[in-house]
N, C-alpha and C positions, 0 to 999 in steps of 0.2 A: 547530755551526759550527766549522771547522777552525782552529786555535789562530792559523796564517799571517793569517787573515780575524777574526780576532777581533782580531790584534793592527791590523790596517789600521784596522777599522772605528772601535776605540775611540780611536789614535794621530791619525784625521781628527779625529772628532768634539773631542780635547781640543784640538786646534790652531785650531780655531775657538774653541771655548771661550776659551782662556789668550791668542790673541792680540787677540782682541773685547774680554774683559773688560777686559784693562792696557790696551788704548788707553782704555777710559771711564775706569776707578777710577784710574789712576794719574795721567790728564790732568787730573782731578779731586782728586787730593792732592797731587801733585808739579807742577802746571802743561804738564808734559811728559813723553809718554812714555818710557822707556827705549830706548837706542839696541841698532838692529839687533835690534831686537822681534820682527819674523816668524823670525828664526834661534831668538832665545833660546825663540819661542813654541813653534818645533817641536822643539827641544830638549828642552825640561820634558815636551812630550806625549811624544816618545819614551821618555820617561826612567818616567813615570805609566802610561804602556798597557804598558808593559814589564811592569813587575811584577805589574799587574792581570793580564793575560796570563799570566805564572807562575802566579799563586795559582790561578787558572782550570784550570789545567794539571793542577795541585795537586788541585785536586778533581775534576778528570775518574778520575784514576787512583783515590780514595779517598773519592768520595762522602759528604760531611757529617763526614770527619774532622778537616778543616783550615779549619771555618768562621770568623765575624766574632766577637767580643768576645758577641755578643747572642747567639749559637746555637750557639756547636759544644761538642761534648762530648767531657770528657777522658779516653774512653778509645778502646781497639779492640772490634772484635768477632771473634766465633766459630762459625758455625751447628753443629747439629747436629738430627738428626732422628730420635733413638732414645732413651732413657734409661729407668730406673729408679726407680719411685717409692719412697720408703719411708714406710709409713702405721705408725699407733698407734691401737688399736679402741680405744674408750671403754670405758670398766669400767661393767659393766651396774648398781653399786652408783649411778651418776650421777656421780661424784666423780673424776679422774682417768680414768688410762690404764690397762687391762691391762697388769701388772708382766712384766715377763720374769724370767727367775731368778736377774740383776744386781738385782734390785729398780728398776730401771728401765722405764721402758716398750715393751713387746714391738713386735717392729720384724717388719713383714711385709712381701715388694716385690714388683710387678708392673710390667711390661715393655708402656711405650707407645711408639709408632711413630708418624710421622708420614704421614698418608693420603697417596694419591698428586695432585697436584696444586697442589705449590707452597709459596710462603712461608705463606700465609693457613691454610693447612689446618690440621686438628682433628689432635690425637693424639691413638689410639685405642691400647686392648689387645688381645688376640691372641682376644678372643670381640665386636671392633666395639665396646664402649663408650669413648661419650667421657673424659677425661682431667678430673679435677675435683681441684679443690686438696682440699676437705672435703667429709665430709656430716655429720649430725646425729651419723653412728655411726662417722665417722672422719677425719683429720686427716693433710694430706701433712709428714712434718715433716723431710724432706730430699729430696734428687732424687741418684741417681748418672751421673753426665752421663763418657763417654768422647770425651777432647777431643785427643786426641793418641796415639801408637803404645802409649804405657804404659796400665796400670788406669783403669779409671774416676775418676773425682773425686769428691769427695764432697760435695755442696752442702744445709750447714743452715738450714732457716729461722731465719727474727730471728722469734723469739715470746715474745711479752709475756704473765703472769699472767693470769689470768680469777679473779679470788678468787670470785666468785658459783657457779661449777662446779667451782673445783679443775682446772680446765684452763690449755690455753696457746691462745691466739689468734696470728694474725698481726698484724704492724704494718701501716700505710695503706699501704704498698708491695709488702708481701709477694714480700718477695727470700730469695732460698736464695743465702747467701756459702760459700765452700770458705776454705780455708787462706792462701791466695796474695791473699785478697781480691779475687778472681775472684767473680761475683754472676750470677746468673739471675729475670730477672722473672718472678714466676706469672702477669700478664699477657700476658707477652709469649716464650712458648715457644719454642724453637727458637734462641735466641741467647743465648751468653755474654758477658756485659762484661768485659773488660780493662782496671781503669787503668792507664793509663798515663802516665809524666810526659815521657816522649818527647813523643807528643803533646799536650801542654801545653804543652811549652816550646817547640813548632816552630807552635802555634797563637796564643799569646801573639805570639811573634817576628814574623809576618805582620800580626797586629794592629798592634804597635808600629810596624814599618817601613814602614807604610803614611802615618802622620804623617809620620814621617820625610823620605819620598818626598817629598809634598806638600810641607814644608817647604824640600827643597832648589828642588825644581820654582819656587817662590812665591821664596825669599833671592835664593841664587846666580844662579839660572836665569833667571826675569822681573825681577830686581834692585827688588823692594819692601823697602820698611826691614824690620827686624828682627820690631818686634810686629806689624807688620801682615804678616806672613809669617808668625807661631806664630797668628794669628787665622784665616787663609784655612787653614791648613794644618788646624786645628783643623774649621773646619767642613768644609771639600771631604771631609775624613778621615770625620766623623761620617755626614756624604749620603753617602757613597761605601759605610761598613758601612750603613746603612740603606736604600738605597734600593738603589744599583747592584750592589753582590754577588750581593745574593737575584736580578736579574735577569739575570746571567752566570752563576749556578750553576745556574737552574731548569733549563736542558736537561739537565745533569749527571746529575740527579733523576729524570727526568722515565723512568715505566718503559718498557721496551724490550716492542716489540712481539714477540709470538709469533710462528716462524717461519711462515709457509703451510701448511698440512696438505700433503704430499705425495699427486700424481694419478696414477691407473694408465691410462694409453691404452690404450683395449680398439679393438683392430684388427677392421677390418669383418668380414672372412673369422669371425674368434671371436665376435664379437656376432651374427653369420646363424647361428652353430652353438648359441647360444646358453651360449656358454662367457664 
């Protein structure tokens, strides 16, 4: 929906809303409504579709990075669809890793690539095998991910003690972190996480001034007393992260259809030729 028609559809819908509800609740606490209601009503809505409209806006360009209090996450991302495994063969003794000549364990790397076909796809090696964190005889215990013009990165797993083998295992998450705290899911291939407190502080901020909004909308705007302005404000706030964002965002979301395969017009004269 174009941002102009989002702002219309939701700017109707509250002005019905804000000026329905204060003629009942406030003719119901106050005796009588607030004067010049249908102004102050469309006022507040412009002021509430406004900002819903930005945040909208917000995440049309950045998809799920400028979510609600309940869902959004505090970092960026990064794709990539190449990197470098680096494994540690078990020591045939059972007990550890094959030592290298640091007396640490010997580091071997092969080069997986992402198949052709999109986000979902398998990374394989350069002889078609799939990409596997372990096997019984071996252990991914970094990834070298190149993520910008410079060397590659170097991303270690978090691995925790195995005292029963003398090994290291992964933790429930099994993330490979670099230096900068930069992370890579073993689940989830192909993207790097970026914290960031950018966004954190510009998804917090959206959180908060959504209250905010609502509060003016509800004090200033529809002129309800004070708590009952941090009470309406409170709840429209909390229906509005739960219920109505997820339903302004889904299109955001929602994936983009493949273009049309491209058709070749075979001209009669070539098809009688059988070309």
């Amino acid at each position: 929906m174009p941002v102009p028609l989002t702002f219309a559809v939701l700017a109707a819908f509250l002005f019905v809303l804000f000026w329905g509800g204060a003629l009942i609740v406030q003719g119901y606490l106050y005796q009588q409504p607030a004067d010049r209601l249908p102004i102050r009503a469309a006022a507040a809505a412009a002021l509430v579709a406004g900002f819903l409209t930005f945040w909208v806006w917000l995440d049309r360009r950045a998809p799920g990075r400028y979510d609600t209090f309940f869902e959004f996450a505090p970092y960026t991302t990064t794709a990539f669809t190449e990197f470098e495994a680096v494994r540690w063969r078990a020591d045939p003794s059972g007990k550890g890793f094959q030592p290298g000549p640091d007396g640490k364990p010997a580091e071997r790397t092969s080069t997986f690539r992402r198949r052709p076909g999109g986000k979902g796809a398998a990374f394989v090696d350069d002889g078609g095998q799939t990409f596997q964190l372990g096997t019984s005889d071996e252990l991914t215990a970094a990834m070298l991910v190149k993520t910008g013009d410079g060397p590659p990165a170097r991303f270690d797993a978090e691995l925790k003690d195995e005292p029963r083998t003398g090994r290291k295992t992964y933790f429930g998450e099994r993330r490979f972190v670099d230096a900068d705290a930069r992370y890579v899911r073993g689940d989830q291939l192909g993207v790097v996480y970026v914290p960031s407190d950018a966004v954190v502080g510009i998804a917090l901020s959206l959180n908060f001034l959504l209250f905010v909004v609502y509060f003016v909308a509800f004090w200033p705007g529809l002129r309800f007393e004070l708590w009952h302005a941090v009470g309406l404000a409170a709840g429209f706030g909390l229906a509005t992260m739960l219920l109505g964002m997820p339903l302004l965002f889904k299109p955001n979301r929602a994936p983009r259809a493949a273009p049309p395969a491209a058709t070749t017009r075979v001209e009669p004269a070539a098809a009688a030729a059988g070309l």
